[in-house]
C-alpha positions, 0 to 999 in steps of 0.5 A: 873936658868935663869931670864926667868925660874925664870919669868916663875916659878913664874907666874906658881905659882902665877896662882896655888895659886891665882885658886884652881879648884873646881875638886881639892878641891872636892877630897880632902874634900870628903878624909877628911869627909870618913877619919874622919868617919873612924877615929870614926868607925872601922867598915866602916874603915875595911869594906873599907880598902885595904887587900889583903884576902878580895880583892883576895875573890872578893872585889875589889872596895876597891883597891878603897875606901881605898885611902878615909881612912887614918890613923891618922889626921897626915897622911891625912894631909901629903897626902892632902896638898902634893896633895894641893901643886902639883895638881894645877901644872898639872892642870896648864899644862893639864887640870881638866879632865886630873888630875882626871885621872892622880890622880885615874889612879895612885891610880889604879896603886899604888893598883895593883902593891901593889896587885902584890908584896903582892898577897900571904900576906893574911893579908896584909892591907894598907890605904892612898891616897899615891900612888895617890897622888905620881902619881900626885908628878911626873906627876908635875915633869914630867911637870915642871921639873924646880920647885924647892921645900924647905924641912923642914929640908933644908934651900935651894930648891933642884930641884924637880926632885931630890927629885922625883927620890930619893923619889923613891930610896927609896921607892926600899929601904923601899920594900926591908927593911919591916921595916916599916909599910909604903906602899913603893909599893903603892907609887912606883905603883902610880908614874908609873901609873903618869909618864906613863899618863902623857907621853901618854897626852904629847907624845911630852915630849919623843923628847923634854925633853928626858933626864928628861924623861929618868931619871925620868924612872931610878927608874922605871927600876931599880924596875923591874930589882930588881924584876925579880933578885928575889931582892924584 
């Protein structure tokens, strides 16, 4: 990375910590409080989980609600600090205005594509801001494509990019497995649901970033020529 790259992700980051935007922290405290009542009542939890039986009977808003719910203090966490780390990216970029609909276009996204994958799984149920908050993941990507992240497992920062994509190979790959109770095509639908916003708020990015935007779309590409092979 260039000196002037370098200049320019730091002052990136400087703004992201130094302003936390009252949009942001909204979302995140208002997934905190219904969580935490679901983690204490079964009886909001179920009433307001995704599941397919109920949804295709006609209660839609919980392709909603259920983004508010999560399974553990160990999955809320994940989601809201990933969220806490990259929201303020695109806010940085965009606008407020802009990540509220980045982030609940995905969230729409992530619940639509699990509903398409799964629409014959009557007692399919998921919960999680996941999809949501992987749409806001690569949208921050898409718009700084130069941010470089450290894993915990990791020593040396690897180019968000490459974490995104593989992130997304293997989400294919989790789908493909079902051996796991984690909701693959929710996160899957919500990256789509980020990356395309993104690109039709910054229509500028197809000529001026075409590679990144081009490989960034390969994942997405390959998902749906899996699905039409009868793959997945």
């Amino acid at each position: 990375m260039s000196l002037t790259k370098a200049t320019e992700t730091i002052s990136i980051f400087t703004k992201i910590y130094s302003t936390m935007h009252p949009t942001l922290l909204l979302i995140i405290g208002l997934t905190i409080l219904t969580s935490f009542k679901g983690f204490n009542d079964l009886s909001f939890f179920r009433k307001y989980e995704f599941h397919i039986g109920s949804i295709r009977a006609g209660e839609h808003a919980r392709m909603f609600t259920s983004a508010f719910l999560h399974a553990d203090l160990g999955h809320l966490f994940f989601n809201m600090f990933t969220l806490y780390m990259f929201a303020p990216v695109v806010i940085n970029y965009l606008d407020s205005f802009s990540f509220v609909i980045i982030y609940f276009g995905s969230l729409v996204f992530g619940s639509l594509l699990t509903l398409l994958f799964h629409k014959d799984e009557y007692s399919y149920r998921a919960i999680g801001a996941s999809g949501a908050v992987t749409g806001v993941l690569y949208s921050a990507i898409l718009l700084h494509p130069d941010m470089s992240l450290y894993l915990f497992f990791i020593p040396i920062p690897i180019p968000a990019y490459i974490f995104g994509i593989g992130y997304l190979l293997y989400s294919i790959y989790g789908m493909k497995a079902k051996n796991d109770n984690i909701g693959h095509t929710a996160h899957f639908g919500g990256a789509i649901g980020g990356f395309l916003i993104t690109l039709l708020k910054q229509p500028e990015m197809l000529t001026e970033n075409t590679f990144m935007v081009v490989l960034l779309a390969i994942p997405i590409a390959l998902l749906f020529v899996l699905a039409k092979a009868g793959k997945l």
